[in-house]
Structure formats: structure tokens, C-alpha cells
N, C-alpha and C positions, 0 to 999 in steps of 0.2 A: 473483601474479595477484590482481585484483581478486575479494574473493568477497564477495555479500548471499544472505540463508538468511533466507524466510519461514518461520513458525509461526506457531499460531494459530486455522489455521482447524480444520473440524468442521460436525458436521450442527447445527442451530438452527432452531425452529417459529419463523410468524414472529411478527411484537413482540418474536422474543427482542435478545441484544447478544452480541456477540463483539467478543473485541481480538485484532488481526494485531501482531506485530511482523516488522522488517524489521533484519539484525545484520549490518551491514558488516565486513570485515576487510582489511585488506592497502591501503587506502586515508585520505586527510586528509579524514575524515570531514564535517568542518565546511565544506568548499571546494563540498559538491554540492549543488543541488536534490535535491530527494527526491519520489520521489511512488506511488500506484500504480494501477496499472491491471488488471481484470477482463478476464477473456476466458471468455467461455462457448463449449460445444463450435461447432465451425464459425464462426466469429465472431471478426471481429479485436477486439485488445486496445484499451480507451477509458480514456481517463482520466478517474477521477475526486476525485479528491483530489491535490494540489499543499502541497509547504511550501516556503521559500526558506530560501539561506542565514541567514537575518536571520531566519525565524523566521514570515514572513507566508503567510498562508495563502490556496488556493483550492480551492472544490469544482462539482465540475457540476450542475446545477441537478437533476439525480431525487435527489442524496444530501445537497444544502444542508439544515441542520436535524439531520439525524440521525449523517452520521458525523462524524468529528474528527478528524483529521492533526495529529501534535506529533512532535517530536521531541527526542532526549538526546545532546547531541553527547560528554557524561562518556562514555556506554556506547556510541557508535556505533551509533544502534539508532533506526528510524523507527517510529511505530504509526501503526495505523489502530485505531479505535474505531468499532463498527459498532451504530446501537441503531435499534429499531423497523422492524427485517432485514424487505422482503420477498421473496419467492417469484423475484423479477426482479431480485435481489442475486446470486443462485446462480450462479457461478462460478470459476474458478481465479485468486486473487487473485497479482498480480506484482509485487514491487517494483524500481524505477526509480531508476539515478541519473543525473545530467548536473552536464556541469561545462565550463566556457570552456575551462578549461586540459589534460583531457583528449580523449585521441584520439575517442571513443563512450561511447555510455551504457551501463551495465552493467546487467544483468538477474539477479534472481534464479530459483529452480525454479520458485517458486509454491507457493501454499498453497489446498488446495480449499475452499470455502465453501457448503455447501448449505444452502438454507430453506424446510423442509418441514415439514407437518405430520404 
């Protein structure tokens, strides 16, 4: 079965940076989108950061500037890069795959992210 395993996150004041990774297994790593999405308590998940297979990127316009989506298809393994974190970042970060040629998108646990002072 398909499995992805965030780490990463942690408590962080804010201006601080944190890096998520996101470690696929059991799947052709290089065939999906990648992406991930936040969900704070009560609150559906949003997307904000996007990479393509190809490597191009997009991000939603509150995190344009500060975070960064890349990905290693050698290690199976998507990050997110989080820097100049505020208070309105805090959530359980998700990572996201899709793919034409699979059935659904696969989800991981999630990793928590809080930015507090």
C-alpha cells in the first residue's frame, strides 16, 4: 500500500523557519504531484504549496515569498521549507499525492506545526 510519513514539524516563535519533509514508500515516486496542505483544528485542509512532476512550482498567495516546495525523487521525499512562520501558520501540516494514472490521492498522518511565542 501506498504510504507518505510527515516529520518536521514542532513548536517555532514566530520569524523562526522549519523544514517538513514528506517520505513516500510503496509508490513511482517521480509519476505524482506533490503538495501540502494545513488544516487547523475545525477547519478543512487548504492548499498551499504545489510541485509538478517536472519540478514547477506553486504556492497560495499568504505563503508566496516565505515558504519553498522542492522535491528529491533519488530519496522519494517532498519538503516544505517554512521561514518568517506566523501565528496563522499553526497547523497540522498534510502531505498530498495525485497522479492521472492512480485510483486517489494518498494522504499522509500529518505533522503538527505550531508558532508561538
Amino acid at each position: 500500500q501506498v504510504q507518505l510519513v510527515e516529520s518536521g514539524g514542532g513548536l517555532v516563535q514566530p520569524g523562526g523557519s522549519l523544514r517538513l519533509s514528506c517520505a513516500a514508500a510503496r509508490m513511482t515516486f517521480s509519476h505524482y504531484v506533490m503538495d501540502w496542505y494545513p488544516q487547523a483544528p475545525r477547519k478543512q485542509r487548504e492548499l498551499v504549496a504545489l510541485i509538478t512532476t517536472a519540478g514547477a512550482t506553486n504556492y497560495a498567495d499568504a505563503v508566496k515569498g516565505r515558504f519553498t516546495i522542492s522535491r528529491d525523487n533519488a530519496k522519494n521525499t517532498v519538503y516544505l521549507k517554512m521561514n518568517i512562520m506566523k501565528p496563522d501558520d499553526t497547523a497540522v501540516y498534510y502531505c498530498n499525492a495525485k497522479s492521472d494514472s492512480a485510483k486517489r490521492p494518498y494522504w499522509g498522518q500529518g505533522t503538527q506545526v505550531t508558532v508561538s511565542s
